[in-house]
N, C-alpha and C positions, 0 to 999 in steps of 0.2 A: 221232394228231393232237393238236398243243396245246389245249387252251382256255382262254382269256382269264379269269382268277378277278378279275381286277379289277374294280372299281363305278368311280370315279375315274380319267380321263385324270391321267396323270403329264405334268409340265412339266418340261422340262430346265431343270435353276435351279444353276448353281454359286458358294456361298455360305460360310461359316465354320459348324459346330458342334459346339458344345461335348455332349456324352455322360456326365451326371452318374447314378451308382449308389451311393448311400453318400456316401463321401469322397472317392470317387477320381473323376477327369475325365478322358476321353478325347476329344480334340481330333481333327479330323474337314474331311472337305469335301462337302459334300452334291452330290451325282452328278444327282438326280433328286427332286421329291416332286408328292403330290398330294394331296386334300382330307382325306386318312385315313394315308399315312403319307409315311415318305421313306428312301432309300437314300445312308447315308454312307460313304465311302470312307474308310477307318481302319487304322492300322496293328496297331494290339492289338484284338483279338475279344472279345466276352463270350458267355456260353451260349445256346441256345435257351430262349424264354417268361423270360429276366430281364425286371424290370422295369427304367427307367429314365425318366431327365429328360431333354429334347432341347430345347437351345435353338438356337436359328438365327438368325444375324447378316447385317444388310445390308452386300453388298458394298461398298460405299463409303464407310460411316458404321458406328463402331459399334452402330448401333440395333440392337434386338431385333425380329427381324420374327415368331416366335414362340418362346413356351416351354412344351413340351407334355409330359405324361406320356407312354410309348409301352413296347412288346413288343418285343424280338428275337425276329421273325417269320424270319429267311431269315440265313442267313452264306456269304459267297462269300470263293475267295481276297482281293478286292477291298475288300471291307469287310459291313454290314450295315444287313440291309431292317428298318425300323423301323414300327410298326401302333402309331396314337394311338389313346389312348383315346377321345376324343371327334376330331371334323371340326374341320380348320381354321376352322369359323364358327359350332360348340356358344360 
């Protein structure tokens, strides 16, 4: 049987994000997130425990809805599950 490792209800939110490591950006659409991380749906992968910059864009407006440090915690055909450093409200 599964168990649930999550702390954080994930909210389905489909939004733009942007995937900075270095120099390079990988462009992204966020499937899901919650108060600690998010899953973007992407066509190029990076490794397990990279670190990275995740920013997320309001659907409607270019605003920044946030931009957070995070982990490549999890890699599906799909794309990649993202663990912030701190909670959306550190």
């Amino acid at each position: 049987m599964y168990k649930e490792k999550r702390n954080f209800a994930r909210l389905a939110l489909h939004a733009k994000a942007n995937i900075h490591q270095g120099d390079r950006t990988i462009e992204g659409e966020v499937e899901n997130l919650s108060m600690k991380g998010v899953f973007v749906t992407v066509a190029r992968k990076l490794e397990l425990n990279d670190m990275v910059a995740v920013t997320i864009y309001h659907t409607l407006t270019p605003q920044v809805l946030c931009d957070l440090k995070a982990k490549v915690v999890r890699i599906t055909d799909q794309g990649m599950g993202l663990q912030f450093e701190r909670t959306l409200l550190d």
